[in-house]
C-alpha positions in Angstrom: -33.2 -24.2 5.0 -32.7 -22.6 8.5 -32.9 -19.4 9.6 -29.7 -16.9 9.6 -30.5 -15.4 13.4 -29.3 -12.6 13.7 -26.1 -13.8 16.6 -25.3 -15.9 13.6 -25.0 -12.8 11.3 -23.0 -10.6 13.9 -20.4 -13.7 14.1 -20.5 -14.3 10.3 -19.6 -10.4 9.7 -17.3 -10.3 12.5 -15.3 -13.2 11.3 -15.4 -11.8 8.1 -14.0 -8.3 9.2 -10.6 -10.3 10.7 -10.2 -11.9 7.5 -10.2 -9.4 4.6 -8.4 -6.7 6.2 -8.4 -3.8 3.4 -7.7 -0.7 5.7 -5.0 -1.8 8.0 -1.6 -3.7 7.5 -1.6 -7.8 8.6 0.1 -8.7 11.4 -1.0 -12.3 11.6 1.1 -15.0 9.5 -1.9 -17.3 8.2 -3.5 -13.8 6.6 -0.3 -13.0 4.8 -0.4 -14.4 1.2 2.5 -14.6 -1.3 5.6 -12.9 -1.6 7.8 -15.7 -1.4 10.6 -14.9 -3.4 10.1 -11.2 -1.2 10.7 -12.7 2.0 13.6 -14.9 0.8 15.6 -12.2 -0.9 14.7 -9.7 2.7 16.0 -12.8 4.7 19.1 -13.4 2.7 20.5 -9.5 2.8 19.7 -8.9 6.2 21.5 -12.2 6.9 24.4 -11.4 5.4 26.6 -9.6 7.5 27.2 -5.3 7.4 24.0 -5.6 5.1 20.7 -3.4 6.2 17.7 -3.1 3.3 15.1 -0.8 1.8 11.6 -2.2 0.9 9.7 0.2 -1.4 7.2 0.4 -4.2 4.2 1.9 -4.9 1.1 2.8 -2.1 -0.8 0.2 -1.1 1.1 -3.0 -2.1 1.8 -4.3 0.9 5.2 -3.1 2.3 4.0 -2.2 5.9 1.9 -5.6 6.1 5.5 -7.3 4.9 7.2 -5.4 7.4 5.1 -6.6 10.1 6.1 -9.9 9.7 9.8 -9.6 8.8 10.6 -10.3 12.8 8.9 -13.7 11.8 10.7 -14.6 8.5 14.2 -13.4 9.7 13.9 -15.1 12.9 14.0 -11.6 14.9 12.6 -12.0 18.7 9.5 -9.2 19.8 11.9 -7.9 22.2 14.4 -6.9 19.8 12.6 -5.8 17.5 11.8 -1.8 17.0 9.3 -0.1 14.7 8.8 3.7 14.2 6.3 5.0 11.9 7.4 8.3 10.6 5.6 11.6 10.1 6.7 15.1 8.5 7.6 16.2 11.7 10.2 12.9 12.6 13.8 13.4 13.5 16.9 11.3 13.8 16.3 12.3 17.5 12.5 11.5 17.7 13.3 8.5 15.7 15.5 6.7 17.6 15.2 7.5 21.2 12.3 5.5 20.6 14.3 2.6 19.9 16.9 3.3 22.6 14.2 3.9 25.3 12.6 0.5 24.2 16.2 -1.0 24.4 16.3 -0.5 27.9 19.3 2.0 28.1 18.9 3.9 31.2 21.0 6.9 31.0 23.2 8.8 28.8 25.0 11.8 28.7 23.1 15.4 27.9 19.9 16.6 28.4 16.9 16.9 25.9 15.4 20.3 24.7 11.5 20.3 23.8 13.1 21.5 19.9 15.5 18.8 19.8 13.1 15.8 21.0 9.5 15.7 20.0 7.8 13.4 22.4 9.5 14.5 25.4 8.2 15.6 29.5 9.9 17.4 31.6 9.3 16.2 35.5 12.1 16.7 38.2 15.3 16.7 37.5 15.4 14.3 34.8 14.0 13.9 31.5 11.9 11.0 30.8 11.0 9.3 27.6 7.7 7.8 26.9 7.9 4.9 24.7 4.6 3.6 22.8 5.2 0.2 25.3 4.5 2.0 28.1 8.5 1.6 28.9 10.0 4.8 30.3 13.6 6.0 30.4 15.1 8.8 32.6 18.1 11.0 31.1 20.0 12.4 33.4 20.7 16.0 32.5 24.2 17.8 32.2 25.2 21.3 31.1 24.6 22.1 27.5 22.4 21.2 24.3 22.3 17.2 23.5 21.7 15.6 20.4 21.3 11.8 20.0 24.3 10.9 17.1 24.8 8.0 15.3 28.0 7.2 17.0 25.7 7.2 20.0 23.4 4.1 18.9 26.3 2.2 17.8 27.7 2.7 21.6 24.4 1.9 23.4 23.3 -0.8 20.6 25.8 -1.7 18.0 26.6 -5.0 19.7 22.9 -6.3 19.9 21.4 -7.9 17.7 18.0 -6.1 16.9 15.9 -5.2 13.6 14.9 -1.3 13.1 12.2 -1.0 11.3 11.6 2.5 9.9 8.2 2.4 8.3 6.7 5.4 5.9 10.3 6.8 6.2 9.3 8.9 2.5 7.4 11.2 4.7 10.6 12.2 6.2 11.5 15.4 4.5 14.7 17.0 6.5 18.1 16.3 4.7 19.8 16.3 8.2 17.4 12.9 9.1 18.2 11.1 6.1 22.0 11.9 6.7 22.3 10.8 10.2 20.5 7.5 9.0 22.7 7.3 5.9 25.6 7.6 8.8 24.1 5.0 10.9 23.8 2.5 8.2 27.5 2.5 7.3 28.9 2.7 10.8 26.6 -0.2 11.8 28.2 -1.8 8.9 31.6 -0.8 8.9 31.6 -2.2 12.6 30.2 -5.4 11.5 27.1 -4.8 13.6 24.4 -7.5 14.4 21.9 -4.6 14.4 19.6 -4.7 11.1 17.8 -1.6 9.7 14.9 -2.1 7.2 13.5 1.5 5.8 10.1 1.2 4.7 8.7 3.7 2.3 6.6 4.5 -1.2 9.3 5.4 -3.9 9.8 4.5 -7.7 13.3 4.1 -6.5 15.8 4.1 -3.9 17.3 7.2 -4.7 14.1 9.1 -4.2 13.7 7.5 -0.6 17.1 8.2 0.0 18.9 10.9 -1.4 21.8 11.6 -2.8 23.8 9.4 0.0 25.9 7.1 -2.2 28.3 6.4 0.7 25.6 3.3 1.9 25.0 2.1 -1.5 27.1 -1.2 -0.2 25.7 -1.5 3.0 21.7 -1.6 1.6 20.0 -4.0 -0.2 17.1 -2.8 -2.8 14.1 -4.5 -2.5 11.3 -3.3 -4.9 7.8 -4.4 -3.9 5.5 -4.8 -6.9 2.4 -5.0 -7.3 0.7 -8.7 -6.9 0.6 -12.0 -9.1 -3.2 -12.9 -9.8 -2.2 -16.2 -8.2 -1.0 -14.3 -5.0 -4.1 -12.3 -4.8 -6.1 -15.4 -5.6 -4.8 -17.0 -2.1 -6.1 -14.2 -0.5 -9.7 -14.5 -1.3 -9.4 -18.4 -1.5 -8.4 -18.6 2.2 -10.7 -16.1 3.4 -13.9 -17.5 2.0 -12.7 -20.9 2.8 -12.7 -20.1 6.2 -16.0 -18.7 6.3 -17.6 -21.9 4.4 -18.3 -19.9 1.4 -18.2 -20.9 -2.6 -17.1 -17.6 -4.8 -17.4 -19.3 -7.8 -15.0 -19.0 -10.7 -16.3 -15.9 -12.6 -16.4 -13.6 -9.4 -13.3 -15.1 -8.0 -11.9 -13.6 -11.9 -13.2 -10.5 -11.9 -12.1 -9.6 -8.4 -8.7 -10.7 -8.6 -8.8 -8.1 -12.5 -10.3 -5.7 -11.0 -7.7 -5.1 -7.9 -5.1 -4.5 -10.6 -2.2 -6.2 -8.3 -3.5 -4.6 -4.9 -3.9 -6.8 -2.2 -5.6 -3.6 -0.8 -8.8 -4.4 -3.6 -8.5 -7.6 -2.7 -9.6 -7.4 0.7 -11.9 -4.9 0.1 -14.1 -6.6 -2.8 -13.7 -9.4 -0.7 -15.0 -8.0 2.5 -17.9 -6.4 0.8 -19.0 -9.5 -0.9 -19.2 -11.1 2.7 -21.2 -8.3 4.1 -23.7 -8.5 1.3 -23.8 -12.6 1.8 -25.0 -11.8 5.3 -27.5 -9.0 4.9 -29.0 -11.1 1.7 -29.4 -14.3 3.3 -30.3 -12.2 7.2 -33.4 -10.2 5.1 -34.1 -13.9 3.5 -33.7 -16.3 6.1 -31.1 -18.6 3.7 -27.5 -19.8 4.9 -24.5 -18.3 3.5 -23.1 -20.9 1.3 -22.4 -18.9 -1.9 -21.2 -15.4 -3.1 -24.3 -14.6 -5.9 -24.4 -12.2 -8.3 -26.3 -9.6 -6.4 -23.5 -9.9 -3.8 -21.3 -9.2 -6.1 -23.0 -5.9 -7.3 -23.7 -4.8 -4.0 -20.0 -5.8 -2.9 -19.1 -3.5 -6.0 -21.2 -0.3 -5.6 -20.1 -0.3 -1.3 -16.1 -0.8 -2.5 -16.5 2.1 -4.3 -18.5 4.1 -1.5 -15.7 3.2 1.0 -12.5 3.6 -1.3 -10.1 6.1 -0.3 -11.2 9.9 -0.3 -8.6 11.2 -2.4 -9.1 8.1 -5.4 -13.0 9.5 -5.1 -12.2 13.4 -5.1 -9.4 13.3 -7.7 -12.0 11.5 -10.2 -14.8 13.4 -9.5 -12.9 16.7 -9.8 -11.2 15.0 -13.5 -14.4 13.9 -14.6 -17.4 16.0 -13.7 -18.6 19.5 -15.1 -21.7 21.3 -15.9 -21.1 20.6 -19.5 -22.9 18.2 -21.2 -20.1 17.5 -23.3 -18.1 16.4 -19.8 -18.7 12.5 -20.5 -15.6 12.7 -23.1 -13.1 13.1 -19.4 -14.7 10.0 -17.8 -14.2 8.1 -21.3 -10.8 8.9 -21.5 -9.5 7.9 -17.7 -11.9 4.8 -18.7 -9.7 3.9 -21.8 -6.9 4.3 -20.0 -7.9 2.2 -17.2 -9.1 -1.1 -19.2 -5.2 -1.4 -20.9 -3.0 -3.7 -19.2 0.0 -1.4 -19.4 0.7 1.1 -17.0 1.6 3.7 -20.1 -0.8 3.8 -22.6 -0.6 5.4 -26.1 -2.9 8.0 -27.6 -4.3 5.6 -30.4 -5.1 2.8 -27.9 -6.8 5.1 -25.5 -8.9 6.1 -28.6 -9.3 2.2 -29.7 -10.3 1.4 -26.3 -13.5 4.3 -26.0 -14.5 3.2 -29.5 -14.7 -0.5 -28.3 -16.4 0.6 -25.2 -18.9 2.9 -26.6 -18.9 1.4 -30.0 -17.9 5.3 -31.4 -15.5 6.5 -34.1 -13.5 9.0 -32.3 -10.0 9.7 -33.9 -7.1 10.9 -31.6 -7.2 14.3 -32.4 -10.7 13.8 -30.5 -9.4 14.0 -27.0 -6.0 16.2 -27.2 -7.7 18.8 -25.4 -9.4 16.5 -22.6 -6.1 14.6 -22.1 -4.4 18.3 -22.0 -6.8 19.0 -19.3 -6.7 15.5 -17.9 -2.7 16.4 -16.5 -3.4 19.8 -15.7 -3.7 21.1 -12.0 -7.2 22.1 -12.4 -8.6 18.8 -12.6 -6.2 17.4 -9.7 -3.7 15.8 -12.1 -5.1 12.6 -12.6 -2.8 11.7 -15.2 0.6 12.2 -15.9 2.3 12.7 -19.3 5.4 9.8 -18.8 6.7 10.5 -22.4 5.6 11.9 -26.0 1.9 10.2 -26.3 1.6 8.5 -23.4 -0.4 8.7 -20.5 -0.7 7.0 -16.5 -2.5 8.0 -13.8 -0.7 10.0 -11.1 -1.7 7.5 -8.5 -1.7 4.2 -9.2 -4.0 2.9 -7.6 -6.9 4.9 -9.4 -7.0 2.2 -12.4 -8.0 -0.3 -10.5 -10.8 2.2 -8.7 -12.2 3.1 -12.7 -12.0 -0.5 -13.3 -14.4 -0.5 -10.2 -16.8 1.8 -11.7 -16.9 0.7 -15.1 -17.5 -2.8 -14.2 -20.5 -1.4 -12.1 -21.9 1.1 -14.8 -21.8 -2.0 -17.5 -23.1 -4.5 -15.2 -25.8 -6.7 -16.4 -27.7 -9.4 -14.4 -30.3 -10.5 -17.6 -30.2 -13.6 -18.1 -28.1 -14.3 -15.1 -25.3 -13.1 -17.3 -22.5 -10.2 -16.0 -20.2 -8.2 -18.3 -17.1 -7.3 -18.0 -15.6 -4.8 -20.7 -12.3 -4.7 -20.0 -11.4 -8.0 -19.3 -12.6 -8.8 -22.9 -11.2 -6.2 -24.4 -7.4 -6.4 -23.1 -7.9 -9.6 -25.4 -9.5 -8.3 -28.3 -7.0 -5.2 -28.6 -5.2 -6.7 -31.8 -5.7 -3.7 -34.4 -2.7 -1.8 -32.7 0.6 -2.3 -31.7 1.2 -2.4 -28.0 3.7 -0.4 -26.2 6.5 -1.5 -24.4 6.2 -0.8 -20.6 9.1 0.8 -19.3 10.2 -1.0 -16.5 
């Protein structure tokens, strides 16, 4: 065997890194797995003439990743093509004086006060526009306020053809934003405008990203996306480690693809961490990296957790730990609810599930209180009550971090062998009746 230097380790980690990619959005087409029927329904609305889109679902699915790369799949040059990523304090104004700075308009009519435009300098005479593209625009100033206006885009832009992407637009919270977009929508379509808007944002449903604006319900296009197929997030990690030359092996590649829960966001990350701990084994030991081992697999497990996002880790720990002694009962619960394959689970199979698990004989009356206190503000809401007896978490991306953990705390390497609970209990659960999932 030769030795793993240690150039050959920085270039192993470093390819790595631009392949799994779980804490920033892909922008590269051969990373971007899946989605097919996605991109074809996106390509066929916002083809369609007087027809703009919204692309939401829950966090960390992959909507600003998809957005990205729309430009690509509708066939949308760079140069027309504007992205804004909102915050709480984004306007209609802020918005899209962005997009017509980046546009190249040069002047229009009124001047810019500091309230109305966020993002503005004064210098001279004029008022100029900085642009994230290092582009700048000078408005010339007349007497009196000035307010950019829908009817103003469609003057300056409505003949172009050009795709406005508005990313994160939930964190928009002013009514007077979301009405001046609603208006710009509709006059872009009642003009027949080649212009394109895609809002980006989480949401269970349109009307929560949008309001009550039922005047565009004709112009926009609802595209939900869910979570991933276990084929889709296969690609990801097949591509990846093919690229770096290394074998997963069947069992891992399984309990990876469970464990992300439909998040390409997991995903990247188990897969990421299973490279690192390739590198470091076979660096300390001198081997090649040909093969994803068990051990990599534990140590990819225990640093996904570590590096998971802040409020998955607070929200549990505040749910789950206490001076008690009898505190383990919280952690069991969130655990039984996070080994069901349905989002909302039932009291009995919660119960059923711990029993499995812990091989007790709790009855449901058992955990009343603890689920009680499970969806109370004191111990950050980590569930929800959906309906009579049933239970989610409030985020939902927190099953597939307790999937994480419990798949840690159970794992086993005697004999070689590794355990995973709740992939082989989902198949076991036969002694109840599931629940329909509301859809």
């Amino acid at each position: 065997m030769g030795t793993f230097s240690s150039q050959q380790y920085a270039d192993f980690t470093d390819r790595a890194a631009k392949l799994f990619l779980p804490f920033t959005p892909i922008d590269l087409l051969e990373l971007f797995k899946g989605r097919v029927a996605v991109i074809r329904k996106l390509h066929e609305e916002l083809s369609s003439p007087g027809r703009h889109a919204v692309l939401f679902g829950d966090r960390g699915v992959g909507k600003t990743s998809m957005a990205n790369l729309m430009p690509f799949f509708i066939g949308t040059p760079d140069d027309r093509t504007h992205t804004v990523r909102c915050s709480k304090e984004s306007t209609f104004d802020s918005m899209l004086a962005k997009v017509l700075c980046e546009s190249g308009v040069t002047h229009v009519s009124g001047v810019f006060t500091e309230e109305e435009l966020r993002g503005i300098s004064f210098g001279g005479s004029g008022v100029r526009l900085n642009a994230t593209n290092s582009k700048t625009t000078e408005y010339q100033p007349v007497d009196g306020p000035f307010r950019i206006t829908p009817q103003m885009i469609c003057q300056h832009i409505g003949e172009d053809e050009r795709l406005i992407v508005i990313d994160e637009y939930d964190r928009v919270t002013n009514e007077p934003t979301h009405a001046a977009i609603a208006d710009l929508i509709k006059q872009f379509s009642d003009m027949g405008s080649p212009a394109k808007i895609l809002l980006v944002g989480v949401a269970e449903s349109v009307s929560t990203l949008l309001g009550s604006h039922e005047s565009i319900v004709r112009c926009v296009a609802e595209v939900k996306l869910r979570r991933m197929e276990p084929e889709e997030l296969r690609e990801i990690l097949t591509y990846g480690f093919t690229e770096l030359g290394l074998d997963c092996g069947v069992e891992i590649e399984n309990r990876i693809v469970e464990l992300s829960d439909g998040f390409p966001h997991f995903t990247h990350l188990l897969g990421l961490k299973c490279c690192r701990a390739v590198a470091n084994r076979c660096h300390d030991y001198s081997d090649q990296p040909v093969a994803v081992k068990a051990v990599d697999y534990r140590n990819a497990l225990r640093q996904a957790i570590q590096d998971s996002d802040q409020t998955l880790k607070s929200a549990y720990r505040e749910a789950t730990e206490t001076t008690r002694k009898k505190s383990e009962i919280f952690a069991r619960v969130v655990e039984g609810i996070a080994i069901s394959d349905s989002k909302e689970v039932q009291v009995n199979e919660i119960v059923h599930n711990i029993n499995e698990i812990y091989d007790t004989d709790l009855k449901p009356q058992a955990i009343s209180y603890h689920l009680g206190k499970l969806t109370a503000d004191d111990r950050s809401s980590i569930l929800e009550r959906s309906r009579t007896g049933f239970y989610k978490f409030a985020n939902p991306m927190m099953r597939a971090f307790v999937r994480m953990k419990l798949d840690l705390d159970n794992y086993s390497d005697d004999n070689g062998q590794m355990r995973m609970p709740f992939m082989k209990l989902v198949k076991r659960r036969t002694a109840i009746e599931q629940p329909q999932e509301k859809r």
